[in-house]
C-alpha positions as CSV (number, residue, x, y, z in Angstrom):
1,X,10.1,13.7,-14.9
2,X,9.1,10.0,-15.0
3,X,5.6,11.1,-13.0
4,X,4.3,13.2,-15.2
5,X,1.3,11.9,-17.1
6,X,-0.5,12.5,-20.6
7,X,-4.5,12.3,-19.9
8,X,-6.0,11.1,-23.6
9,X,-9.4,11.1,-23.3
10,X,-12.5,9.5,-25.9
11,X,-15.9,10.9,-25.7
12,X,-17.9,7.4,-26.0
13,X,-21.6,8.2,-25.2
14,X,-21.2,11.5,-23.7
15,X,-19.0,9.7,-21.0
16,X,-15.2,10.5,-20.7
17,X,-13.2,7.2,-21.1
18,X,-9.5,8.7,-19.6
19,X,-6.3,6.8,-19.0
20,X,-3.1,8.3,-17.6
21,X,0.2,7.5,-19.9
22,X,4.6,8.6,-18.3
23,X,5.8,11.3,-20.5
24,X,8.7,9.6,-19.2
25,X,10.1,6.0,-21.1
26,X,8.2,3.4,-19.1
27,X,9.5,0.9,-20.9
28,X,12.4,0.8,-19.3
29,X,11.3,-0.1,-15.8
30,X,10.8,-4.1,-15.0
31,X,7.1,-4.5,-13.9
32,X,4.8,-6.8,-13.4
33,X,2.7,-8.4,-15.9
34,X,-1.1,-8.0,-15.3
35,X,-3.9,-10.3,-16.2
36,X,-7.4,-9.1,-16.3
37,X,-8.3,-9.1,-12.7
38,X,-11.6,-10.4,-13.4
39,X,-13.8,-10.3,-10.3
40,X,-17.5,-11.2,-10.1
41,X,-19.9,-10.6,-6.4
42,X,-22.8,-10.9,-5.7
43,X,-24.4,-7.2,-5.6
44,X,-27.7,-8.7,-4.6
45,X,-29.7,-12.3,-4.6
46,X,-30.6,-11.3,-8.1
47,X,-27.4,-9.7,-9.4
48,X,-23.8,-10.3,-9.9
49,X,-21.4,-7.5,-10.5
50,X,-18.8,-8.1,-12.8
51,X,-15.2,-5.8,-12.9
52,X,-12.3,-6.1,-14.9
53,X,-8.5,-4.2,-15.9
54,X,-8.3,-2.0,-18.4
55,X,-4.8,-1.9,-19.3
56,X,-2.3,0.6,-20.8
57,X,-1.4,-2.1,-23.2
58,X,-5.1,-1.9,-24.4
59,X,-6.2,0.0,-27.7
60,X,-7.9,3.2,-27.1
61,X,-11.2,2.2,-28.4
62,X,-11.4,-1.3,-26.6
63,X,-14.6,-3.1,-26.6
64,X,-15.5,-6.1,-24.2
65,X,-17.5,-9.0,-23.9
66,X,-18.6,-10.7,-20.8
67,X,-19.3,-14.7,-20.6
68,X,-21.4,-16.6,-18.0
69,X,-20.7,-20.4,-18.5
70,X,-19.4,-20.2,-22.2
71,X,-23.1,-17.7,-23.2
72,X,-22.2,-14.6,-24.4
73,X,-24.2,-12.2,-21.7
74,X,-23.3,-8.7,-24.1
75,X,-25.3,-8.4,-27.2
76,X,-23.3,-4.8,-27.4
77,X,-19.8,-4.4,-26.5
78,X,-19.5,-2.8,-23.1
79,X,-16.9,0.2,-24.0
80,X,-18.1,3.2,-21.4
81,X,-16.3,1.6,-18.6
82,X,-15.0,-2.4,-16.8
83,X,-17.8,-3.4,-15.3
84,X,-21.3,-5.5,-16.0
85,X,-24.0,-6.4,-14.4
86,X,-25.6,-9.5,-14.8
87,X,-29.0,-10.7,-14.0
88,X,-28.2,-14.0,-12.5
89,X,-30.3,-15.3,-9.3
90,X,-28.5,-18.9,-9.2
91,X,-26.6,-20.0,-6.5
92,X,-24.6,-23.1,-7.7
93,X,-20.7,-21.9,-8.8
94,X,-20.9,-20.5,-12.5
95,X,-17.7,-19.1,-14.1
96,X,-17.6,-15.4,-16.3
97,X,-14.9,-14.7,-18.8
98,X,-14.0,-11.5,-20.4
99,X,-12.9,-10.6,-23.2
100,X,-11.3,-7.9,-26.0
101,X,-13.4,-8.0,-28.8
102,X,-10.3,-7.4,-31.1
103,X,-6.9,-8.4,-29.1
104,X,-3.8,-6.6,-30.5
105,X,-1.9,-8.8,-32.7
106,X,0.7,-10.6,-30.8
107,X,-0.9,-10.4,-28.0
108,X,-1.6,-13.0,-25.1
109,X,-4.4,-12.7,-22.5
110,X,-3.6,-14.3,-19.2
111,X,-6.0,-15.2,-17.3
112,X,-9.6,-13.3,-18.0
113,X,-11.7,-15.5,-15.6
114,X,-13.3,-15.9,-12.0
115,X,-15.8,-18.3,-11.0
116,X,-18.0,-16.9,-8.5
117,X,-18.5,-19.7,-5.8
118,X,-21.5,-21.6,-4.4
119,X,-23.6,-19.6,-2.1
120,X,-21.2,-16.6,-2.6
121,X,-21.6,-13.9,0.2
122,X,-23.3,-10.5,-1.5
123,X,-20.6,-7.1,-1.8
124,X,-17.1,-9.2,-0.7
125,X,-15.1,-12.0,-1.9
126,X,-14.4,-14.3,1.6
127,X,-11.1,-15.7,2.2
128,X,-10.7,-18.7,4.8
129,X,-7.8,-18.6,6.6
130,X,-5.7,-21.6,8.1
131,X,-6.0,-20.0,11.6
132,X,-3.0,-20.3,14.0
133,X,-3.4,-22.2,17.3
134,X,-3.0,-20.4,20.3
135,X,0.3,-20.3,22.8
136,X,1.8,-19.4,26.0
137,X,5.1,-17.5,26.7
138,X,7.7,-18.4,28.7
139,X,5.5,-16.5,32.0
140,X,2.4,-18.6,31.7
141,X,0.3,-15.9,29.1
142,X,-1.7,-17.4,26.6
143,X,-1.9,-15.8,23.4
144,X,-4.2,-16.2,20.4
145,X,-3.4,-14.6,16.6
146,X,-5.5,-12.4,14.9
147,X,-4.9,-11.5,10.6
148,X,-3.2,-8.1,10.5
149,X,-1.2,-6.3,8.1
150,X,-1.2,-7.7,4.6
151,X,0.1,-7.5,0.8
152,X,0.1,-8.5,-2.5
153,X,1.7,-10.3,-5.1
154,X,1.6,-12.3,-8.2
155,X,4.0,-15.3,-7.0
156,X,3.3,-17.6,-9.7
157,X,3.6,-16.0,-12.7
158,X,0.2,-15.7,-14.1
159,X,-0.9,-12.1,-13.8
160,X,-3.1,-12.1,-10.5
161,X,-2.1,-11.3,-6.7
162,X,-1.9,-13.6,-3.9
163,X,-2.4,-12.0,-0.4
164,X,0.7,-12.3,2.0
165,X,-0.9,-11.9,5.2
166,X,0.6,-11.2,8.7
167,X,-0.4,-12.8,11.8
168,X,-0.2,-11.1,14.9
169,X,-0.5,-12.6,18.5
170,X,-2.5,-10.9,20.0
171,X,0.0,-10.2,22.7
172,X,2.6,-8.0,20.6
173,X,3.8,-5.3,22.0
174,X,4.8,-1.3,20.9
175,X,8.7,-0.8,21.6
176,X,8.0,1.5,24.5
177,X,6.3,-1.3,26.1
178,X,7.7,-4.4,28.0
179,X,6.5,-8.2,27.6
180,X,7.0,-11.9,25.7
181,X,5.4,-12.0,22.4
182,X,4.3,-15.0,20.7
183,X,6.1,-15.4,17.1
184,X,4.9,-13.3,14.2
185,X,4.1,-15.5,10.9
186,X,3.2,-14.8,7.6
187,X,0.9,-17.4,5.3
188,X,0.4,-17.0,1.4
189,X,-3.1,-17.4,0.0
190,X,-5.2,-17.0,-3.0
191,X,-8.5,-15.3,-3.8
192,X,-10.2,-18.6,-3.0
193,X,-8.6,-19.3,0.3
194,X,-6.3,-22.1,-1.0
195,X,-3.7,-22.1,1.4
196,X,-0.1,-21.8,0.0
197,X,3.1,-21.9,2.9
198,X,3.3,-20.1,6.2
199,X,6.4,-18.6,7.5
200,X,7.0,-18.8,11.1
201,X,9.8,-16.0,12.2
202,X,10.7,-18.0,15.8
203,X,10.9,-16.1,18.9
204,X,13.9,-14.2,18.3
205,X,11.7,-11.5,16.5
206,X,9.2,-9.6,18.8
207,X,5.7,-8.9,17.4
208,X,4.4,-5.3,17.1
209,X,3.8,-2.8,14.4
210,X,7.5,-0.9,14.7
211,X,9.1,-4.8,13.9
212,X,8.5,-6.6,11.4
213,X,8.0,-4.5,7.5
214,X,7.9,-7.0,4.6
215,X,8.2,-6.5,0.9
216,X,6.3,-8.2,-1.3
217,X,7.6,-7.1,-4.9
218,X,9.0,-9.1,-8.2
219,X,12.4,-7.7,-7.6
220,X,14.0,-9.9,-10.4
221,X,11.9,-9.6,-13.1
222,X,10.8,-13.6,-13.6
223,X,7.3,-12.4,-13.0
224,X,6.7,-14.1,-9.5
225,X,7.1,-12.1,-6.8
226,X,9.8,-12.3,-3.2
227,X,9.1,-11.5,-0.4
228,X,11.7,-9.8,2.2
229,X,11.4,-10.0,6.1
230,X,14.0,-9.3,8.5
231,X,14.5,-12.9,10.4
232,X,16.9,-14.2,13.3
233,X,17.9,-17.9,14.4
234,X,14.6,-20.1,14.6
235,X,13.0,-18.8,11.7
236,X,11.0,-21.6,10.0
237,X,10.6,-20.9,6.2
238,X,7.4,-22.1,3.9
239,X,9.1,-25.7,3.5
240,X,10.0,-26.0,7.1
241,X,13.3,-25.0,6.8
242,X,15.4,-23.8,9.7
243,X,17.4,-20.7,9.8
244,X,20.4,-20.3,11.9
245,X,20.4,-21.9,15.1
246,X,17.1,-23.4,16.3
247,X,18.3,-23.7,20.3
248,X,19.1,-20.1,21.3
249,X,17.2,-17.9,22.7
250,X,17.6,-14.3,22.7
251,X,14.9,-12.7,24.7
252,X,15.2,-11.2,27.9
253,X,13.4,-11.4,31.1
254,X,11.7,-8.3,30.2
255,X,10.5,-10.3,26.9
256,X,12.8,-7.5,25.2
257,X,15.8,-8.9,22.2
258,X,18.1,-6.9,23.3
259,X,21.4,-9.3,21.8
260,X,21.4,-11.8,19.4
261,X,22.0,-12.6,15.4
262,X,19.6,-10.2,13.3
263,X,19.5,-11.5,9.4
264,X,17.5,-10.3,6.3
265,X,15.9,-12.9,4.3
266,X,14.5,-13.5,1.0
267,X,11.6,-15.8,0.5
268,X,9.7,-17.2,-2.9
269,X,6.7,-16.2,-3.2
270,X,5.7,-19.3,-4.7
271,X,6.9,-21.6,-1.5
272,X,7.9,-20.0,1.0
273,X,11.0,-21.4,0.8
274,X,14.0,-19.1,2.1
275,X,16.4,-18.3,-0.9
276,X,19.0,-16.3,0.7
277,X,20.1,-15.1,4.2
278,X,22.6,-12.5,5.0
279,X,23.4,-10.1,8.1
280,X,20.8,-7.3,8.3
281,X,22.1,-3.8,8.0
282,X,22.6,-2.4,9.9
283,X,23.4,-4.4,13.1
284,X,21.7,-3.0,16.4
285,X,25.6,-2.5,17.7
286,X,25.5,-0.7,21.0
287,X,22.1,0.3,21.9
288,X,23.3,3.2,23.2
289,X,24.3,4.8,20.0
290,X,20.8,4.7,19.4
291,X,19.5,6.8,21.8
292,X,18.6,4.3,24.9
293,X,19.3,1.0,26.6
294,X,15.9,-0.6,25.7
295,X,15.8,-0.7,22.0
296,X,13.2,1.5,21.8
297,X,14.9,3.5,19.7
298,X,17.1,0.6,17.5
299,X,14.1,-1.8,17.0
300,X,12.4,0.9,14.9
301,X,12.4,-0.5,11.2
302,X,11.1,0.8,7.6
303,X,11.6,-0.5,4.6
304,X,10.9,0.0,0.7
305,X,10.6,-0.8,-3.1
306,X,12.4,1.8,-5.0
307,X,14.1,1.9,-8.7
308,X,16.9,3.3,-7.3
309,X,18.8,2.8,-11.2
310,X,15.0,3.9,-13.2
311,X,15.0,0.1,-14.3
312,X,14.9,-2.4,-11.5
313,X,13.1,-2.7,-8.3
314,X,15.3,-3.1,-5.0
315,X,14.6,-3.5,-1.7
316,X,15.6,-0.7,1.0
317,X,15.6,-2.1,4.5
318,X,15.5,0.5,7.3
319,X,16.5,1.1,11.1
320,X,16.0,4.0,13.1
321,X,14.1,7.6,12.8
322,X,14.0,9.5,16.2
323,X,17.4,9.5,16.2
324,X,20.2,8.0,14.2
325,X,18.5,6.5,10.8
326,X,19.9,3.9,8.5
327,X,19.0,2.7,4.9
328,X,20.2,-0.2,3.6
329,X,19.5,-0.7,-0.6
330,X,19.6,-4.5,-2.1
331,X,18.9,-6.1,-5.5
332,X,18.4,-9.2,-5.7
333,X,18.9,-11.2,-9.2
334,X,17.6,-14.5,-8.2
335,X,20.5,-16.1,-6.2
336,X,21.7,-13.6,-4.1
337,X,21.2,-9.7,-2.4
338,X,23.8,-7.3,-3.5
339,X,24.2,-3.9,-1.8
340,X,23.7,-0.9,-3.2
341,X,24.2,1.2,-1.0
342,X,24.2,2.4,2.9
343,X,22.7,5.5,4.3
344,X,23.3,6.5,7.9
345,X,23.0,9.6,9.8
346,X,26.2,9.4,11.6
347,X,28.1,10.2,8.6
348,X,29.6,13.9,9.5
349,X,28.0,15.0,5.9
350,X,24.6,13.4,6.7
351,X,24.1,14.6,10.8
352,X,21.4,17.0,9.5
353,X,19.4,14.1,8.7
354,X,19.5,12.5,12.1
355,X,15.8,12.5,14.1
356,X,13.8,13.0,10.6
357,X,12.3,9.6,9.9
358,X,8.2,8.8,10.5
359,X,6.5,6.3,11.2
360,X,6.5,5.4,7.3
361,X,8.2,7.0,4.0
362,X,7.3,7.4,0.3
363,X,9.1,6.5,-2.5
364,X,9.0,8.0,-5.7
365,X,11.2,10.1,-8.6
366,X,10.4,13.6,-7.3
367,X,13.5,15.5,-9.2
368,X,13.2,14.2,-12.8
369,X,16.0,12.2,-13.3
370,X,14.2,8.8,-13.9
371,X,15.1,7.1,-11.0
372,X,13.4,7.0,-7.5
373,X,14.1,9.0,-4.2
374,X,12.8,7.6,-1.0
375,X,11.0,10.5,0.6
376,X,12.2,9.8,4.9
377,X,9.8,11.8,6.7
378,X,11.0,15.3,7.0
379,X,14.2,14.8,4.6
380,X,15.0,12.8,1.5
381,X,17.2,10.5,0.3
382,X,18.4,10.4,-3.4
383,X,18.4,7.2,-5.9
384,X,22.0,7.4,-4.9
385,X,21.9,6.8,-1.5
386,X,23.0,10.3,-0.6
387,X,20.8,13.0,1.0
388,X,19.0,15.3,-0.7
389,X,17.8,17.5,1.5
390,X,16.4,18.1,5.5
391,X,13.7,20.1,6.4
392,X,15.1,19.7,10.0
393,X,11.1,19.4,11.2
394,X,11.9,16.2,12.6
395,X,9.7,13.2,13.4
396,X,5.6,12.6,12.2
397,X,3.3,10.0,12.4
398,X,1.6,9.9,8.7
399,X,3.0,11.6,5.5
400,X,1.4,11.8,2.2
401,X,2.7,12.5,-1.1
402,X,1.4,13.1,-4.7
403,X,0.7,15.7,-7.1
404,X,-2.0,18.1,-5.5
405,X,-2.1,20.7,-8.0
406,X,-3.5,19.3,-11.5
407,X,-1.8,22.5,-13.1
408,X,1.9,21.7,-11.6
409,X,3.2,18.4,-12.6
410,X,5.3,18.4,-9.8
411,X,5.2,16.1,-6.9
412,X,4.4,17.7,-3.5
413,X,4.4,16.1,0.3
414,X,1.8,16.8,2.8
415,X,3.3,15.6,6.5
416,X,2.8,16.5,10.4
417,X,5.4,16.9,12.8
418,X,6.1,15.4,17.1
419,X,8.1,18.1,18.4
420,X,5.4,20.7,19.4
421,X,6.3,22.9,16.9
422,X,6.4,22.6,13.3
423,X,2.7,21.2,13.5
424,X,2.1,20.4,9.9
425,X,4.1,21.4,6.7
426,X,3.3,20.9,2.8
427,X,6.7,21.7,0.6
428,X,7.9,20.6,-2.3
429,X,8.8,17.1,-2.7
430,X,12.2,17.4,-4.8
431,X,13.8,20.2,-3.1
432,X,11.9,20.7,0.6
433,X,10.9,23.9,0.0
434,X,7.8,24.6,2.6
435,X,5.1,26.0,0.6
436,X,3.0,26.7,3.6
437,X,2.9,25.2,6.9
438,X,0.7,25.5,10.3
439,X,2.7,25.5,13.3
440,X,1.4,24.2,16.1
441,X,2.7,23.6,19.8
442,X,0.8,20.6,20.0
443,X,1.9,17.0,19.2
444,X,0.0,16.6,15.2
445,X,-0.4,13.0,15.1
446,X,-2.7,12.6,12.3
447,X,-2.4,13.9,8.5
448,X,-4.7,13.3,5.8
449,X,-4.4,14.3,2.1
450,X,-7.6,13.4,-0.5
451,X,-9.8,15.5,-3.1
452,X,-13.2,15.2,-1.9
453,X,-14.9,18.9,-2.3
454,X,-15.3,19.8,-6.2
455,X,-15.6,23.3,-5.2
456,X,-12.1,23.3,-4.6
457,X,-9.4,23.3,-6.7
458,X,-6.8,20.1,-6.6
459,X,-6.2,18.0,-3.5
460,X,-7.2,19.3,-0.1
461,X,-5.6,18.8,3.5
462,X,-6.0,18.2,6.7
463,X,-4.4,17.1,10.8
464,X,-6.1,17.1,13.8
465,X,-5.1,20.6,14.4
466,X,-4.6,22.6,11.0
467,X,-8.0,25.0,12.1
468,X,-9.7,22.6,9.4
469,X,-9.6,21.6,5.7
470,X,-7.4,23.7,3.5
471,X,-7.2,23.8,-0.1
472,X,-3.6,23.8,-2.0
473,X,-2.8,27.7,-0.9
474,X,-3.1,27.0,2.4
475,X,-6.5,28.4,3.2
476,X,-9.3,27.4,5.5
477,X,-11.8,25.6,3.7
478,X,-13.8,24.2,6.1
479,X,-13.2,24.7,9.9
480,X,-14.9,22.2,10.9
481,X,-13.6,18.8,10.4
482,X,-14.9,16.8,13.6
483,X,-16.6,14.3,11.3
484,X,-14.0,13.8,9.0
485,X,-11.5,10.4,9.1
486,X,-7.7,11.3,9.1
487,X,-6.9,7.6,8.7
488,X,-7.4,6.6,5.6
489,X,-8.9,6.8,2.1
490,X,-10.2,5.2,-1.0
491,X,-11.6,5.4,-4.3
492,X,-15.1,4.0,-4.1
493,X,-18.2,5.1,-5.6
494,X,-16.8,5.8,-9.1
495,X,-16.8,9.5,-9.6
496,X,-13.9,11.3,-9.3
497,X,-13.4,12.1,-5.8
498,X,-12.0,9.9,-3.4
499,X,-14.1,8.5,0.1
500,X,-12.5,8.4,3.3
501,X,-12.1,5.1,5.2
502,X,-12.4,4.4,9.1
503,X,-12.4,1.3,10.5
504,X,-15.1,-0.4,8.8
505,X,-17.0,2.8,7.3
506,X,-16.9,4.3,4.3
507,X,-17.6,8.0,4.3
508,X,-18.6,10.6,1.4
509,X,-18.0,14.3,2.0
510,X,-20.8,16.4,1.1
511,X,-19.9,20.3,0.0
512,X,-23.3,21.3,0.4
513,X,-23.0,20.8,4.1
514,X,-19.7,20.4,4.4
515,X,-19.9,17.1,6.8
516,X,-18.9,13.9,5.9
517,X,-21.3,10.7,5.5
518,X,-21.4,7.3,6.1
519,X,-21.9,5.8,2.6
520,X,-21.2,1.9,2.8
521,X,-20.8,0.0,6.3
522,X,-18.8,-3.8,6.3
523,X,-20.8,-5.6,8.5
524,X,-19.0,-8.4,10.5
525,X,-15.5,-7.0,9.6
526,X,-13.5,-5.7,11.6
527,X,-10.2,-3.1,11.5
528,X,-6.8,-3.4,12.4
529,X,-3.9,-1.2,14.7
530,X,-6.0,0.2,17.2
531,X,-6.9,3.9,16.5
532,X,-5.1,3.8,13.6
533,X,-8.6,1.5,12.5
534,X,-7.1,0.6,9.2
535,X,-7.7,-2.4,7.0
536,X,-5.5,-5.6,6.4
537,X,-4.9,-3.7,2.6
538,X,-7.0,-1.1,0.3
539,X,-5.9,-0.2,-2.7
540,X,-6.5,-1.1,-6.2
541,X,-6.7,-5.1,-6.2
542,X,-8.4,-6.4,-8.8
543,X,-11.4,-5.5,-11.1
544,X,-11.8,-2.0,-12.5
545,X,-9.6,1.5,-11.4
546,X,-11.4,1.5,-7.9
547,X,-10.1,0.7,-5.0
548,X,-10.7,-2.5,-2.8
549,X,-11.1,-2.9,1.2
550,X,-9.6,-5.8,2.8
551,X,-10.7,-6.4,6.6
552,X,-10.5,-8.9,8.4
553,X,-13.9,-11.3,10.2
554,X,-15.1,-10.6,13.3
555,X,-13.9,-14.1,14.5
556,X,-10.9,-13.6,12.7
557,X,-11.5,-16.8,10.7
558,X,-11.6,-15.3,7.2
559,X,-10.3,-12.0,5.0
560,X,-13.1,-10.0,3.3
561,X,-12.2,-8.3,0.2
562,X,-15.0,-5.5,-0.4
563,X,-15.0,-4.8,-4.0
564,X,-17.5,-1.6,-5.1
565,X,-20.2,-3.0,-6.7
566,X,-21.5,1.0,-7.7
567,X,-21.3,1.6,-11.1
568,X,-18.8,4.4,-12.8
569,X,-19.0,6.1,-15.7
570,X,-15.4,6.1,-16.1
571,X,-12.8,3.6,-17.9
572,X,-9.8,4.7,-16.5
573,X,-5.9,2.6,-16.8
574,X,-5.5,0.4,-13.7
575,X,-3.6,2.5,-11.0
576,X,-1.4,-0.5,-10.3
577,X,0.6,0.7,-13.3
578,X,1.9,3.4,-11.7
579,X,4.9,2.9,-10.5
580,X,4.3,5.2,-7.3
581,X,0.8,4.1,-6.5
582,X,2.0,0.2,-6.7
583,X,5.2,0.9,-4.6
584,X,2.7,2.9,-2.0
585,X,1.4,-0.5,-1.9
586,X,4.2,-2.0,-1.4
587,X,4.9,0.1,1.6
588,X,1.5,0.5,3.2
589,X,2.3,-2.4,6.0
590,X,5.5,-0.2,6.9
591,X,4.3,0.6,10.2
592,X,1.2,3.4,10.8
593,X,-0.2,2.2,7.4
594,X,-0.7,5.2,5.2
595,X,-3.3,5.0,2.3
596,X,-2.6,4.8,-1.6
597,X,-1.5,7.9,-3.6
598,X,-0.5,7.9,-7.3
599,X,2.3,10.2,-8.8
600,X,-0.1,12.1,-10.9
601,X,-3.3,14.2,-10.4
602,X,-6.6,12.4,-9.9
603,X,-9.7,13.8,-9.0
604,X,-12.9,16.1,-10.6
605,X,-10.5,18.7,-11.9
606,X,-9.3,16.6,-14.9
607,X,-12.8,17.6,-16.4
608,X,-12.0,21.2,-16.1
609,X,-10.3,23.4,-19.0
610,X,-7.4,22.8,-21.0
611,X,-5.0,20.0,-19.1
612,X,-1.2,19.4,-20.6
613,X,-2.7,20.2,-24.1
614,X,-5.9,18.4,-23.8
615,X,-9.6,19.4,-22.9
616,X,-11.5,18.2,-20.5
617,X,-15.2,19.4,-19.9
């Protein structure tokens, strides 16, 4: 199975230095090429935190030095974990460099700096945006944009992301809703704020969370990444470019697109520039088949990075989950998108899978055959675009997948259910066995899936009406969960256990008590989506193996990207070589965002007992 792991571990100064290696041949797979994802913050007007990858391409027994200016800041190798503090009260712009102290022959560092700015805010890195002016729709509303959604890639080739950001007006709309929109657009930047292209997608594509999924992924291995929007006539590309026909106008009175051309693009990353254009699959047809009149039903998108062949990436574009569902599977090798393959309910063989989509998917190889399997809410669809199974539980709002259970190296799917009936289910992710589930006759709208008590064993669970926290069996941990986030979660403070994120609060669970705790609070930033209160991004960025919190400003005139400026004990591989955790990237824009999950076991139990051969204490 390509997700299970290898834990090696090095006792350096009584402190576990741990990395997770694929049993399975990662070689195979075309990834991206990581630098060091240097960061450096200001932890205080007296201190700068410094973070940095360590990668699986690394020696065991790596050592680093840090570098302020060109001085040497480390008179002994740091080697207990990636990250330094430095005692550094200036505030004029000073640059740090880190470095191996032996680099593997052959090898090539890319680039191991950041320069920590003038007057740099202390505990985030702040990103100016190029803010869009305001509108008015064709009724006389004016509209204003605020940052939403966003991802990452490397788009030019030298090891470190560039944030693809979406714009929302502030005037988009849910599908069950009437109303004009103004047009969505997207805008590439860097760390620094420097300003790469925007995309504008016209106003033949309505704005609102159920729209518009991109993919931001290298899907043809040049090391730069592409990104992938669905697109009609007047989009404007990154050089200005018109696609289609810039004079029509699809919308209706209602502000609705009920007609008109639908297309699938893909876009450098570097430019902006549209590459290629073709008909988007499917095509909305008669609205009807769908399931109503007012595309409420056939204007529901998903989409996805899967190695559908265990080598390369491709793109899965999606249409449709309460009812009929569609998957569409591209690759793209730099001049044009091939299909793969189609997927639709309305096959006779595939009707069972009709109705079973969320709100957002996982992808992953959950059946051990090397290639990935796009987990569809309540069913699954194989690398080879034919179904794999239907739990016939129907539609959910959040879905989580991973491996709960350190001793079973299997991959295992946490999800809640609409229909007033299946309330919340956790099975088994290649074959859809339920392993336990708590029915409910009330709509579960909210799932959440994180190891945060140590006095449980593997990853514990809960919705907003399970009876409380439950452990792996299935049994009531906790009953009382009222102070507990079931939005979203991250890898913070730098022990094992993961935090829970809300809005613009980080929380800590404590056992003892068995509440959880504000432990860090980003003042001045702001969340995204309503109650779903998630950031623009959070997952593993840059720096060290934690996690990152991107939110936007309160006046909506800059990112913030919260690094964790707590030190850790721990030296752990960069989760953003895992293929699972970086597609769940990837995917976390699709929709009702869902947090980052890797394909393997992470949490306080690796330090427990005998683990795949190796022991852990």
């Amino acid at each position: 199975m390509r997700t299970k792991i290898i834990l090696l571990f090095t006792l350096l100064s009584s402190v576990a230095c741990i990395c997770a290696q694929p049993a399975y041949d990662f070689s195979k797979l075309k990834r991206e090429k990581l630098g060091r994802g240097v960061v450096a913050l200001r932890e205080s007007p007296s201190t700068v935190f410094i973070s940095w990858r360590y990668l699986s391409s690394d020696p065991m027994n790596v050592a680093f030095h840090v570098y302020r200016d060109g001085k040497r800041l480390t008179d002994t190798p740091v080697t207990q974990s990636t990250c330094y503090k430095d005692a550094y009260s200036g505030h004029e712009a000073v640059t740090y460099v880190v470095e191996p102290v032996a680099k593997q022959k052959g090898s090539k560092e890319l680039k191991n700096s950041y320069t920590l700015p003038e007057n740099a805010p202390i505990g985030y890195l702040d990103i100016p945006l190029n803010k869009p002016e305001d509108g008015v729709t064709p009724n006389g509303e004016t509209y204003s944009y605020r940052p939403n959604d966003a991802s990452i890639g490397d788009v030019d080739g030298d090891g470190e992301y560039e944030i693809i950001l979406k714009w929302d007006p502030t005037n988009a709309h849910d599908n069950a809703h009437d109303g004009y929109t103004g047009p969505v657009l997207f805008d590439c930047y860097r760390l620094d704020g420097t300003f790469l292209w925007r995309i504008n997608l016209g106003r033949n594509i309505r704005a609102g969370a159920h729209y518009t999924q991109f993919m931001v992924f290298d899907l043809d291995g040049d090391n730069r990444a592409e990104v992938v929007i669905k697109t009609s006539d007047g989009t404007i590309d990154g050089k200005g470019k018109v696609i289609g026909n810039p004079e029509v106008d699809y919308r209706a009175k209602n502000g609705r697109i009920l007609t008109g051309a639908e297309y699938l693009t893909v876009f450098s990353g570097e430019t902006g520039e549209a590459l290629y254009t073709t008909d988007y699959i499917p095509q909305r047809g008669n609205l009807k088949d769908w399931g109503d009149e007012r595309a409420n039903r056939s204007d529901r998108y998903l989409a996805c990075i899967a190695y559908l062949d265990g080598i390369h990436p491709s793109v899965v574009m999606c249409r449709g989950y309460y009812t009929r569902a569609v998957l569409a599977a591209f690759d793209w090798n730099g001049r044009e998108l091939k299909q793969r393959w189609v997927f639709d309910s309305n096959d006779p063989q595939w009707s069972a899978y009709a109705g079973q989509g969320n709100h957002n998917l996982r992808v992953g190889d959950v059946d051990g055959d090397g290639c990935d399997e796009i987990i569809y809410g309540s069913c699954a669809i194989d690398h080879d675009g034919r179904g794999l199974y239907s739990t016939g539980m129907g539609h959910g709002d959040a879905i989580h997948m991973t491996q709960f259970d350190p001793s079973d190296p299997r991959l295992q799917v946490w999800d809640c259910h609409e229909n007033k009936r299946d309330g919340s289910s956790f099975r088994d992710a290649a074959t859809g066995e339920v392993i336990w589930q708590v029915k409910s006759n009330i709509d579960v709208g909210r799932a959440m899936a994180a190891d945060i008590d140590p006095t449980n064993y593997g990853v514990e669970m809960w919705t907003w009406d399970t009876g409380g926290m439950r452990n792996i069996k299935g049994e009531i941990v906790n009953p009382n969960i009222r102070s507990f986030s079931v939005n979203m979660a991250v890898w913070w403070d730098g022990d094992l256990l993961r935090e829970l994120l809300d809005k613009n609060v980080v929380s800590k669970y404590d056992w003892n008590e068995k509440v959880c705790k504000p432990l860090t609070v980003f003042e001045g930033a702001v969340s995204n989506n309503g109650t779903k209160s998630n950031p623009s991004l959070q997952g593993d960025i840059i720096g060290d193996w934690r996690e990152e919190v991107l939110l936007r400003s309160e006046d909506n005139a800059s990112l913030r990207l919260y690094v964790s400026t707590i030190p850790t004990e721990y030296r752990f591989h960069t989760f953003l070589e895992d293929p699972i955790y970086r597609i769940s990237i990837a995917t976390q824009n699709v929709a009702y965002n869902q947090p980052t999950q890797p394909g393997f076991y992470f949490g306080p139990d690796l330090k427990k007992g005998m683990f795949r051969g190796y022991e852990f204490k």
